[in-house]
C-alpha positions in Angstrom: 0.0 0.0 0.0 1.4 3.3 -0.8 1.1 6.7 1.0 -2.3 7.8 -1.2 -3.5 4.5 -0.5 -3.5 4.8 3.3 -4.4 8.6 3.3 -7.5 7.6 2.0 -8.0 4.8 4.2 -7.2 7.0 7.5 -9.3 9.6 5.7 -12.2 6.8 5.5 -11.4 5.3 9.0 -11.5 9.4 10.3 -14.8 9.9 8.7 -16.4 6.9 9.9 -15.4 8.2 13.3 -17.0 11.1 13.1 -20.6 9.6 11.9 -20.1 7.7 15.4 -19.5 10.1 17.1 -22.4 11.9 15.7 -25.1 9.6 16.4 -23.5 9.3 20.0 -24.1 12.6 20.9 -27.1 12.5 19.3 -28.6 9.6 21.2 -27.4 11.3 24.0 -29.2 14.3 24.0 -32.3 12.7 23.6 -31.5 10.9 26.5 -31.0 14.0 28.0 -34.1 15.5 27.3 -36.3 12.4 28.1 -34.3 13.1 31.5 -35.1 16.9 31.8 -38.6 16.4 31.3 -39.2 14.0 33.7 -37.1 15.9 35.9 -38.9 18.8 35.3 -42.4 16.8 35.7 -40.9 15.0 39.3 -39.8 18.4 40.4 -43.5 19.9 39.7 -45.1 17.1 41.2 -42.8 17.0 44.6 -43.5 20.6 44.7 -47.7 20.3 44.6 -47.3 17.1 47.0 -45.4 19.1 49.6 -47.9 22.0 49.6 -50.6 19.3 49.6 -49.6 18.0 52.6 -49.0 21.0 54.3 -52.4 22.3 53.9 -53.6 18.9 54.8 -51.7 18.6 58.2 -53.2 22.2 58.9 -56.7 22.2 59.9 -56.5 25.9 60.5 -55.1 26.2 57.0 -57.2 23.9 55.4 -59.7 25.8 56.6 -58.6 29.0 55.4 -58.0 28.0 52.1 -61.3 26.2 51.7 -63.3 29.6 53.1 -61.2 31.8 50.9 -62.0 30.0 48.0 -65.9 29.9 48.6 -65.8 33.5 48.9 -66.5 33.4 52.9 -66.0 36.6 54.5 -62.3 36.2 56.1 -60.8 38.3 58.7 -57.7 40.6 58.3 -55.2 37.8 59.3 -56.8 35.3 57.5 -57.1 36.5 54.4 -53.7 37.5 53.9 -52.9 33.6 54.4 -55.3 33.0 51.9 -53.4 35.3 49.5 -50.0 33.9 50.6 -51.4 30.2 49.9 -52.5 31.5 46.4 -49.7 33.0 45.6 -47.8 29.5 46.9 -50.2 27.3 44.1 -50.3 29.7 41.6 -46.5 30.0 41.5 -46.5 26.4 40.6 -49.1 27.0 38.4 -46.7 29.6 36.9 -44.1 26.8 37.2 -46.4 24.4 35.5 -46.9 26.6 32.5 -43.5 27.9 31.4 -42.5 24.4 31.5 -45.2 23.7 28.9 -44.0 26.2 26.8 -40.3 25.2 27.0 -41.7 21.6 26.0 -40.3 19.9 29.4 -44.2 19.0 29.8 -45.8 17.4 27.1 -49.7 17.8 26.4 -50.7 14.6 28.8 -49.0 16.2 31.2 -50.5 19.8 31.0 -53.7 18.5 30.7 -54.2 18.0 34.9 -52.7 21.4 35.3 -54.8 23.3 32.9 -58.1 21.6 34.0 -57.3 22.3 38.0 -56.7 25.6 37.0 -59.6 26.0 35.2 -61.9 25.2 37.6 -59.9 27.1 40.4 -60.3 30.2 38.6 -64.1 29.4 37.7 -64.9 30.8 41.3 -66.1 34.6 41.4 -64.1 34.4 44.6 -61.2 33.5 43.0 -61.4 35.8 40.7 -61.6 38.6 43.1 -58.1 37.5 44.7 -57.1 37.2 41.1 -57.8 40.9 40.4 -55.7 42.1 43.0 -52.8 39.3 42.5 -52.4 39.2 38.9 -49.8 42.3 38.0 -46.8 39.7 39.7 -47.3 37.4 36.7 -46.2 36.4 33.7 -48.3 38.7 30.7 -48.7 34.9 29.3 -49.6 33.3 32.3 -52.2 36.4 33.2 -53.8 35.5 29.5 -54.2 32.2 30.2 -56.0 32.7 33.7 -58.2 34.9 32.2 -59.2 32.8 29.5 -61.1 30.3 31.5 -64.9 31.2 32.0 -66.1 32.2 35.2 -69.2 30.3 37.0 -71.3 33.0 38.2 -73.3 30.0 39.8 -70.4 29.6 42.3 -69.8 26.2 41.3 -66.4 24.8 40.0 -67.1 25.1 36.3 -65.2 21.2 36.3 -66.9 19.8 39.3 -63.6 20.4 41.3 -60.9 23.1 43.0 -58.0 22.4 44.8 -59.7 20.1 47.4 -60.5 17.9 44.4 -64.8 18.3 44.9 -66.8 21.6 44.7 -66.9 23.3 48.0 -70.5 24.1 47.4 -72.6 23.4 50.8 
């Protein structure tokens, strides 16, 4: 073999290499992203279970929460923890949504957000707290909110809020 011979063979050999190399990385990062979006969709999840479970280990909060969002007449104290608990789930609303958008949630896992949403925000009393809360958010996420139709009723548009049944009595 002379020198032009095994040029093109290392040339060959060099090339091949690089095609490997390519489909490496490229398996990789979708590997990485499959990883990031379950990351991101654990992290979400960790985050509502925590809050969950502190509101659920409060009856004094629970309580709160649940009068607040039936529109009940709250006092001073108490309804500034009903704003600071709003602003808690609607942050990971928030959270929830620019993931969406950034494609680390996919549409079957939106879907749960949107609807809870939805029928949080179908509450007149909700809406109130709303009106005073929304200039902190996202132009985007204040869009979306206001989107969803409000029940004049009173009644969870979807049959549910956070609590998972309508609060109705």
């Amino acid at each position: 073999m002379d020198l032009d011979q095994l040029a093109n063979l290392g040339e060959f050999i060099g090339g091949g290499a690089v095609v490997v190399t390519l489909l490496y990385l490229a398996l990789q990062v979708s590997q990485n992203t499959k990883a990031l979006r379950a990351t991101s969709v654990q992290a979400l999840h960790d985050s509502v279970a925590a809050g969950l479970t502190a509101i659920a280990t409060s009856e004094d909060t629970t309580e709160i929460l649940r009068l607040g969002q039936a529109g009940a007449e709250l006092s001073p104290n108490q309804a500034a923890r009903f704003s600071l608990l709003m602003h808690a789930v609607c942050r990971r609303w928030e959270n929830a949504f620019v993931q969406r958008r950034l494609g680390a949630l996919d549409e079957a896992a939106w879907e749960p957000w949107e609807l809870i949403m939805r029928s949080n925000f179908s509450s007149p009393a909700m809406r109130v707290w709303w009106e005073q809360a929304r200039s902190i958010y996202s132009e985007d996420f204040v869009r979306l909110v206001e989107s969803f139709p409000i029940d004049e009723d009173g009644a969870a548009a979807h049959g549910s809020t956070i609590f998972g049944a309508s609060d109705r009595r």
